[in-house]
N, C-alpha and C positions, 0 to 999 in steps of 0.2 A: 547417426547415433541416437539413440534413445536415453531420451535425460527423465529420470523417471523422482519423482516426489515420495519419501519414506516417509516424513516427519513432519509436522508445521504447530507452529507456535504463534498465538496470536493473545494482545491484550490492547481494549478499546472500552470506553463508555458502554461499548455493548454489551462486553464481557472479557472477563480474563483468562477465559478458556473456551474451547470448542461449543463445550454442552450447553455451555451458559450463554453464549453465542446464540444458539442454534435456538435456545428456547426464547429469548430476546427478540429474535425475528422473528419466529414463529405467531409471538402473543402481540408484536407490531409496538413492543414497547421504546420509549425514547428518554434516553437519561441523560435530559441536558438540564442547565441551569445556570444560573450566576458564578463568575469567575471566583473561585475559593482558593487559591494557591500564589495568590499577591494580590495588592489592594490595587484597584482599578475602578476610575470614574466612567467608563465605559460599560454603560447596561446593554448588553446582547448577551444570549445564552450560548454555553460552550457546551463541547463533553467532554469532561474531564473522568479520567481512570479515578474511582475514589477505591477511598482506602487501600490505597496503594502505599507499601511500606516495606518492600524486599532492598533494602540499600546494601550492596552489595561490593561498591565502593562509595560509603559517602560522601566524602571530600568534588565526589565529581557531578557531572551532569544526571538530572533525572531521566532525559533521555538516553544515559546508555544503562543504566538500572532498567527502565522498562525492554531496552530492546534482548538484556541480563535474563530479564524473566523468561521472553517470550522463547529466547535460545535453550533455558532447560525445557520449556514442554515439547520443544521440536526434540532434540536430544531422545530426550524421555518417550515420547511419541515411535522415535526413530529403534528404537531399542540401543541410540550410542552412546549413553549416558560415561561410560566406561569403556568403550569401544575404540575410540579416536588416534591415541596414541599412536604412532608408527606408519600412520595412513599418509598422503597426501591431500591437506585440506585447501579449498582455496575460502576463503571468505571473501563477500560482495558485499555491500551494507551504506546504503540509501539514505540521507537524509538531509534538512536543512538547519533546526536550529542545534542542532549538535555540530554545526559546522563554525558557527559563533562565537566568542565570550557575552555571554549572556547573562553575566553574576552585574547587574545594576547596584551593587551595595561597593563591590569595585571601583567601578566608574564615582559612584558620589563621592567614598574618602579620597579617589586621586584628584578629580576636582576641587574638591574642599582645603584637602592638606599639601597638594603636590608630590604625594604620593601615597602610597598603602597598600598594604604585606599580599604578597605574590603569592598565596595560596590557590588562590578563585584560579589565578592563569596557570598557575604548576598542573592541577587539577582537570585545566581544561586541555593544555597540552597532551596530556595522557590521557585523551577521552576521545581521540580517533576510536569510532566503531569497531571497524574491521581490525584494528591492530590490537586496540582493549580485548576482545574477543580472542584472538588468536595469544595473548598474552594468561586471559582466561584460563583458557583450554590448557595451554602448553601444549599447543601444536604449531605449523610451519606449516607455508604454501603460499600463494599467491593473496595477495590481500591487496581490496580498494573500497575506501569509501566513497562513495560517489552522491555529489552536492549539482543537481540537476531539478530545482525546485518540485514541482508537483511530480514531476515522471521518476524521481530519483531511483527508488525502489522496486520499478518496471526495467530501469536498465539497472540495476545491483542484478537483475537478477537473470538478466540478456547477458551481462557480461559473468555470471557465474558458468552459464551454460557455454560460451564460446572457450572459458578455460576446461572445461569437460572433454569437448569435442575436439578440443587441440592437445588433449592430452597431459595440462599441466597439472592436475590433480581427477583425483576418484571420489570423491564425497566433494560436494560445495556446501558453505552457510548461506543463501540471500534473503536479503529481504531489505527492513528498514526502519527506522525510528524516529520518534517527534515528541516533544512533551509540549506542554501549552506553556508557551510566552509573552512578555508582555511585545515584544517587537512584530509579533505578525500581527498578533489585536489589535496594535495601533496602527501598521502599514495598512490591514486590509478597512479599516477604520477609516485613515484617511483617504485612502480610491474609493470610496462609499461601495463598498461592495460589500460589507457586514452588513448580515439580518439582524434586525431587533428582536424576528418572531421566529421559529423554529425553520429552517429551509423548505423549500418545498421544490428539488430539483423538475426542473422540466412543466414544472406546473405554469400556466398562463399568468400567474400573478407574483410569481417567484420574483424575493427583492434581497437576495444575497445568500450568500452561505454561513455557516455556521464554523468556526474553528473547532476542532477537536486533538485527541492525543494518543498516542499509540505507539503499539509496536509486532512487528511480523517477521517471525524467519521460515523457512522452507528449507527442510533438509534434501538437495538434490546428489544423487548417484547417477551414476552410468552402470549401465548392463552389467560387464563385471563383477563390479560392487554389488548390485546388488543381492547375485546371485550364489556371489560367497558368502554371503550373509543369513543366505536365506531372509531376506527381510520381506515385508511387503510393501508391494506399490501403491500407493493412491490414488497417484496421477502420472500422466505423461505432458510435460512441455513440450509442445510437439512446433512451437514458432513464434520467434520472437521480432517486430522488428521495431526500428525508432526513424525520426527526422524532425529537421528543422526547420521551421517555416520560414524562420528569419524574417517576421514580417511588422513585429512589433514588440515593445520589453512587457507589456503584461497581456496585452489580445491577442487569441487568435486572427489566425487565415480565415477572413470570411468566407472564403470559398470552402475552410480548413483542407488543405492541399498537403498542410504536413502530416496528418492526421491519417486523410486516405494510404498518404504513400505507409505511411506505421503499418498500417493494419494491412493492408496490401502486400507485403514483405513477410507481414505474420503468418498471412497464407497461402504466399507462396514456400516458405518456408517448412509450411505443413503439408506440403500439395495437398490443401483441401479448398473448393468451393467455396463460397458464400452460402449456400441453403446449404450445408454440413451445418451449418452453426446452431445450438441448440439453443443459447442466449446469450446475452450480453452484459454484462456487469461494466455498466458506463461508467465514466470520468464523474458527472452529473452535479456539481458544485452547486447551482440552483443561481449560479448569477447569471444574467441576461447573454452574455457574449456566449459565453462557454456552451451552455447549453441550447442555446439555438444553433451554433457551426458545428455541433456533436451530433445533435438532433436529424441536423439534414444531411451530415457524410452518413448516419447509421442509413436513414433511410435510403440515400441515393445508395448504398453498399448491398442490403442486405433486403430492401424492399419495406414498406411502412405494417406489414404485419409481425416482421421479428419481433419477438419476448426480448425486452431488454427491462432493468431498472440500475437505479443508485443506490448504492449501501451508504452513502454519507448522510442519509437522513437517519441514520442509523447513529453512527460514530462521528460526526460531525469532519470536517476535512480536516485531515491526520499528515496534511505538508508529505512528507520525506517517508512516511509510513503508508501512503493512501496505496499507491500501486502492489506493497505486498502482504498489505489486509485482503484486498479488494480481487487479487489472487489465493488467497487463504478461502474467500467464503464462495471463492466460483468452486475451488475442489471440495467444498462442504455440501455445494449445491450440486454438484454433480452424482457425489454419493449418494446423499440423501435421495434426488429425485424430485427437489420440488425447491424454489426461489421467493423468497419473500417481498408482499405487497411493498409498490419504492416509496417507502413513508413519505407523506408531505403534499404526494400530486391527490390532486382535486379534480384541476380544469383543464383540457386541453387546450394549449395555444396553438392560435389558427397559423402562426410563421412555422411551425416544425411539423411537419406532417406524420408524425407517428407519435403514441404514448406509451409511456412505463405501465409496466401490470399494475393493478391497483388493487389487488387483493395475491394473497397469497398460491403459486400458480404451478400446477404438477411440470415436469419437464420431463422428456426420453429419454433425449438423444445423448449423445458422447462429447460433445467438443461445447468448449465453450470460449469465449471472445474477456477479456479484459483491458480496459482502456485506462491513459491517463495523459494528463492536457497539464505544461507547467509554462509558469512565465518563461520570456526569454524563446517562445515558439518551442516549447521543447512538447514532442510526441512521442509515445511509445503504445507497445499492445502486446499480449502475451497469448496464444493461442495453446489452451489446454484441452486434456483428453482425460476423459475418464477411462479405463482397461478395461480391456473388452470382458476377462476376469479376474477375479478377485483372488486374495489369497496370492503366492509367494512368485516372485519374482515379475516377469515385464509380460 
């Protein structure tokens, strides 16, 4: 079955829409800075969405307002803005710190007084993704949020596509959301894996990543759908696969073994080759482990000349959102025709035997590679298609 992409919605540091996106990579610009949205003794630059102010339901978390936004431009995008009703939806929706109580002004009055007023958790109770959404909408179907650290939103949206293809609904939502926290600042703080200076994935002197915040949905259809719609395609999901290395709670598989097997399954899934792939849009965090056990599956995979880069010198790592951004700008890059320089890299290190493009770089081909690396050995990869034409249906 053909799972075919009508719609996508995305909001990051980079931008809060496609154009703004596109033009953001395009000029190589980078909008990080000092944490603005709680006070923090911790100097590293983040990307935070500024001027961000659609609260759609206040009382609750910013990450499901961002993930709120990015669902109308998919919608909007998808021409379902008013469409939905009566369908079969299923919702998939990715993340981690929306899987939290994360309201710290909570915690202090129940410390302080031994207790205080149960808004912040009424609030957060009701701030499941996928059910918020579907409560949204006023629709019905299959609904899961899925809390699988970095890969979250690479299987929100593996598992949107298996309810397709088993026929429990006709339209899916995937994707996934993050706002900036004070909890992973401090966690990735203290595994000294926070940069002080801008990431620089994959580069020889790379000394952590950057946190960032976000959100992406992806309107997918099946055949069907989309051809009673007359809508149009963007893309095809043409393979998805995951695994678990089981090797450690926040390092890769030196050999990265769960990795290959992900991406292996993606393409077999596509029956397509390895030299099908036109690029790769790595996991690419910029901290030492990551990107050296990434660096040497792409090459052992795909050979040390494939086009590949990281969009998180871009958006900074978006947690729970990175996988269905980082899907978002492979189908921007496929349309387009061309992938932007992987901010940050400089030097090549002599341990990984291939480098990200360093300037902004034409592409052909059809198929493109998306990866994502989470604690806990978690691996996924989503293997997309651009159509062979354009305009209405698969």
């Amino acid at each position: 079955m053909k799972i075919a992409v009508t719609g996508l919605g995305l909001m990051s540091a980079a931008g809060q829409n496609e154009t703004v996106t596109l033009d953001n990579f395009n000029a190589g610009q980078r909008h990080a800075g000092p944490v603005s949205l709680f006070p923090s003794e911790i100097q590293a630059p983040v990307f935070e969405v500024k001027n961000f102010a659609r609260n759609y339901f206040p009382a609750r978390l910013r990450t499901l307002n961002l993930c709120l936004a990015a669902l109308e431009e998919a919608l909007q995008n998808a021409g379902l803005e008013k469409a939905l009703r009566g369908k079969r939806i299923g919702v998939a929706m990715g993340t981690t710190i929306g899987s939290i109580l994360n309201d710290f002004e909570f915690y202090r009055k129940y410390h302080e007084k031994g207790s205080a007023p149960m808004d912040a958790v009424n609030a957060y109770l009701q701030g499941n993704l996928a059910s918020a959404i579907h409560a949204f909408l006023g629709t019905d179907g299959p609904s899961m949020t899925v809390v699988n650290a970095c890969a979250s939103s690479t299987d929100a949206i593996g598992i949107a596509m298996s309810w397709m293809k088993s026929g429990l609904c006709d339209i899916a939502l995937a994707g996934g959301a993050d706002e900036m926290s004070r909890i992973p600042l401090c966690g990735f703080n203290s595994l000294g894996i926070l940069s002080r200076t801008l990431s620089a994935p994959f580069d020889r002197d790379r000394n952590g990543l950057n946190l960032g915040e976000g959100a992406a949905v992806l309107v997918l259809e099946n055949e069907d759908s989309v051809q009673k719609r007359g809508a149009t395609t963007r893309a095809l999901i043409r393979g998805y696969g995951t695994c678990n290395d089981a090797y450690h709670l926040t390092s890769p598989d030196p050999q990265g073994a769960g990795l290959i097997n992900a991406i292996t399954r993606a393409l077999g899934e596509a029956e397509l080759p390895p030299p099908e792939i036109t690029f790769i849009n790595a996991h690419g965090t910029g901290t030492q482990d990551n990107d050296a056990v990434e660096g040497l599956v792409l090459s052992r995979l795909f050979g040390p000349k494939i086009k590949f880069l990281s969009t998180k010198g871009y958006t900074g790592h978006t947690l729970g959102a990175a996988g269905g951004l980082e899907a978002c700008f492979s189908i921007l890059a496929l349309e387009n025709g061309w992938i932007p320089a992987s901010a940050g890299f400089q030097n090549q290190d002599a341990g990984i035997p291939l480098a990200p493009v360093r300037e902004r770089t034409t592409i052909q081909g059809r198929f493109a590679l998306s990866t994502s690396l989470g604690f806990g050995g978690c691996n996924a990869a989503l293997l997309i298609e651009r159509p062979k034409k354009t305009g209405l249906g698969l």
